[in-house]
N, C-alpha and C positions, 0 to 999 in steps of 0.2 A: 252142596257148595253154595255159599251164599252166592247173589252179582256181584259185589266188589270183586270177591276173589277170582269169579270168573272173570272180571272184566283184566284185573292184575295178570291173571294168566294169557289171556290172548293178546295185551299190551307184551310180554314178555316175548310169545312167537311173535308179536309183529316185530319187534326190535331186531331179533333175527333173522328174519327175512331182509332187513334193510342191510344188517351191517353183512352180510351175505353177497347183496346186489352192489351195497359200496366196495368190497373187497375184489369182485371181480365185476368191474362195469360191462366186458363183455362178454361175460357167462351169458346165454341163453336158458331159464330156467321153464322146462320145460312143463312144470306142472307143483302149482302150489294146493290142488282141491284135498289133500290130502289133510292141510291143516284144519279146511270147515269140516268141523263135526259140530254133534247136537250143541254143545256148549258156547261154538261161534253161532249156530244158528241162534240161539235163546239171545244173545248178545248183539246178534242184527237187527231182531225184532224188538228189541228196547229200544235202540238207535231209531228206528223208521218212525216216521211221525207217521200218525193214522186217524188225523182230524183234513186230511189234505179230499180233492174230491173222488169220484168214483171213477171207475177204471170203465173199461166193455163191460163188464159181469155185472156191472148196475148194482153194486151189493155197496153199503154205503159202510165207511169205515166203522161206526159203531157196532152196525149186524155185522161186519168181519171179524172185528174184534172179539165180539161176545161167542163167534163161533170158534174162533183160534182159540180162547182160554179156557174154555169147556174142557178141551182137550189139548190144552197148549203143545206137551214132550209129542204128543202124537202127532196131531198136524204137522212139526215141523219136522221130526222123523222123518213123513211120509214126503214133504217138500227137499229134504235131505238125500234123501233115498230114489226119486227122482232125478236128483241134479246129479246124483255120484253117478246113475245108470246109463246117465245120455237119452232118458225115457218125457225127461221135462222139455217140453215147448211153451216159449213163454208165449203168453194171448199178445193179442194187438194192440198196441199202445189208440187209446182212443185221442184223438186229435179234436183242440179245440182252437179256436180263434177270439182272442181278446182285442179290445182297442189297442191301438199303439199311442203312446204319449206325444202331443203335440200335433196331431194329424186330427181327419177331419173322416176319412173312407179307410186308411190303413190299419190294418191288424197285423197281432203278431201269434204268429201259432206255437202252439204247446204241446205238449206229448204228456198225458197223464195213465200211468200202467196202472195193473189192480195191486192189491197190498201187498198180497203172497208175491206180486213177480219184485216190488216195490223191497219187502226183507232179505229173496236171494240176489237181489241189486247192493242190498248193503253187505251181504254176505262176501262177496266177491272186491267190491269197493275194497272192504276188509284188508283183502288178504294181497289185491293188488297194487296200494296206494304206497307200503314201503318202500314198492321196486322202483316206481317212476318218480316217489318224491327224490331220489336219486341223480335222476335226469336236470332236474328243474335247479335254473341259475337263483341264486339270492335275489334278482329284482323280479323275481315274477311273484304275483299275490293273488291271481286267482283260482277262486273256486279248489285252496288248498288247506290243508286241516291247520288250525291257528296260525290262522294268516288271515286277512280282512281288508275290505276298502278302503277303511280309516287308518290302517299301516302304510298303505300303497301314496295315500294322501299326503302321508307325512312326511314321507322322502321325498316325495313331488312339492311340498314346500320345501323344504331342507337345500333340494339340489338346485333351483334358479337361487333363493335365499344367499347362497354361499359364493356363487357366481356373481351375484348382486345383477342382475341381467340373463337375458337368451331368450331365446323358444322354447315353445313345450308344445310336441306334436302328440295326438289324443288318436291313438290307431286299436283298432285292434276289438276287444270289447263292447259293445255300442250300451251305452247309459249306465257303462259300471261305478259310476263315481255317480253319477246325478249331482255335480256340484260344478257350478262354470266357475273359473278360474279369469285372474284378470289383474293386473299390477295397478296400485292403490298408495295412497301417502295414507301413512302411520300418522298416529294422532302426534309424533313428535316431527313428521314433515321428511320421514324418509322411506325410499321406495320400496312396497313390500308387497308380495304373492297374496294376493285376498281372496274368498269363494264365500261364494253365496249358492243357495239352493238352486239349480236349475227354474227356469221357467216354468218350464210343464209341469215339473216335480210339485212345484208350489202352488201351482192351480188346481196339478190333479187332489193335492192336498185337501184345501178349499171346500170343493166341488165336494169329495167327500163325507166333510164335515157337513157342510150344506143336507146332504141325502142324509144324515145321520140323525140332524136336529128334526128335520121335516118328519122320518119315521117315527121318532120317538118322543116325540112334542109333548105327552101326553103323558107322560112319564112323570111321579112325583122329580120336581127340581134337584133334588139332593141325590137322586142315583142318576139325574142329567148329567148334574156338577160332576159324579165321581167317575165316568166313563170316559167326558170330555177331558178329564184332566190324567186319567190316563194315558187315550191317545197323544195328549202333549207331549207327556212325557217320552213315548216309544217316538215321538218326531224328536225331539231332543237326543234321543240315545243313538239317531244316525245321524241328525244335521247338525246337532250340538257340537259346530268347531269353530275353535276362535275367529274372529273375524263374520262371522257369519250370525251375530246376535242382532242385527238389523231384520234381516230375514224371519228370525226367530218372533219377534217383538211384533212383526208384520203379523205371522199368522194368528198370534194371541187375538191380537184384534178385530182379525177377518172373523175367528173364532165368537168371540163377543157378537159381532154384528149377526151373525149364524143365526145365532142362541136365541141373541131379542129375538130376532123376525119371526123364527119360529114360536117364538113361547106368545109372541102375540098374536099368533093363530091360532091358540088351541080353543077357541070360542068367540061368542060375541061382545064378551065383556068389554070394558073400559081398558085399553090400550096401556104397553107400560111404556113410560116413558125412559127417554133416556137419562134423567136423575135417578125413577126409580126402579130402574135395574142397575145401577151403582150400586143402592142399599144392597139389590139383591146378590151382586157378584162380593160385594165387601162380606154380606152373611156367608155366599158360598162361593168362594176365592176359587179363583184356577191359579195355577202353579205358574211361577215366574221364570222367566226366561234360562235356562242353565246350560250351560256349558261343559258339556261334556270330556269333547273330545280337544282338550287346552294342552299348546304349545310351548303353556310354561309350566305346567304338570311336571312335578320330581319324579 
């Protein structure tokens, strides 16, 4: 069976599962494991990303990978056949601590499992997320399957917008939007919900870029150019909302300044100036400011 079909098919028991839990909201369903078989399994392990870091078992997602596909039906069989017997213990989530944004000493920890616990996570996801998307009122948007920040966004313009006024209390979530919010005159002199990238958002940005040029200084120009202008673009494809092209515009140019400094370190040569890295950003242009996520989008 091909994956589409397979994926068609476990779309079809998840639909039944939901219209199940919607018809009786308080059924207690006692046990859905009977729907994961090998076919939900082969369909969690496509879902799972396995570029993410190493778990306890220190096995790095490429060596997991190339060991699961060796024997792909078997391994997951035998992870299958485990979960059905009650015989699977999942390992330790290995605990790590990153910086937190905007601090100076604080971190925020993380829980990264190994691959194998990482597919019967998506396996289960699977088969539990019809029930509770049930539960869940129309204004809630996160961390739910086609739902995103940038919907949550849009009704949080919409609803002061409409009111023309009020409050907007920010509870719940800490940094799910990364965009500070703040009432602003329209270019026509009337009063409107504006957002701009967070602070930290935009430094951590920066900083980034900074570490990027300095690694790779050294790099023919034209695979600089087409990296830099990538990562623009993936900044654009979450901060790219209207009203927020100032921001946008800003970090083009943090970007540029980045670029020079570093590219006039990769030696003792003659210094480029700033005319002639104009030639050089006009031979290889980064990409202009876009706007993504637009409020006057049909």
């Amino acid at each position: 069976m091909t994956p589409a079909l397979e994926r068609e098919r476990i779309s079809t028991k998840q639909q039944k599962i939901a219209e199940l839990a919607r018809r009786a909201p308080q059924r207690v369903l006692l046990t859905l494991a009977h729907h994961i078989d090998l076919m939900w399994m082969e369909e969690a392990y496509r879902r799972t990303r396995k570029d993410g870091a190493v778990g306890v078992d220190g096995v790095t997602a490429a060596a997991h990978e190339e060991r699961l596909q060796e024997k792909l039906q078997e391994n997951l069989s035998d992870l299958l056949e485990r979960f059905k017997s009650g015989l699977y213990r999942a390992p330790p989530v290995r605990r790590v601590h990153i910086p937190k944004d905007g601090t100076k000493n604080k971190t925020r920890p993380i829980g990264i499992p190994t691959l194998e616990d990482r597919i019967l996570q998506r396996a289960v996801l699977t088969a539990l997320e019809p029930v509770y998307e049930q539960d869940f009122l129309d204004c809630s948007y996160g961390f739910r399957p086609g739902r995103s920040a940038h919907q949550a966004l849009e009704v949080l313009w919409q609803g002061p917008m409409a009111i023309a006024g009020g409050w907007v209390i920010d509870l719940d979530i800490q940094s799910y939007f990364d965009i500070t919010h703040y009432w602003g005159r329209s270019r026509k002199g009337r009063w409107v919900v504006q957002r701009k990238t967070a602070r930290t958002r935009f430094s951590r940005a920066v900083r980034q870029i900074g570490d990027w040029c300095r690694q790779h200084r050294h790099l023919p120009v034209a695979v600089q150019q087409q990296t830099l202008s990538r990562k623009l673009r993936g900044h654009d494809a979450y901060y790219g909302l209207t009203g927020n092209g100032r921001a946008l515009a800003r970090l083009r140019h943090e970007v540029r300044r980045q670029w020079r400094k570093w590219l006039n370190r990769r030696s003792q040569a003659a210094r480029l100036s700033w005319a002639a890295f104009a030639r050089l950003v006009t031979r290889y242009p980064l990409p202009p400011v876009r706007v993504v996520h637009s409020i006057y989008a049909t």
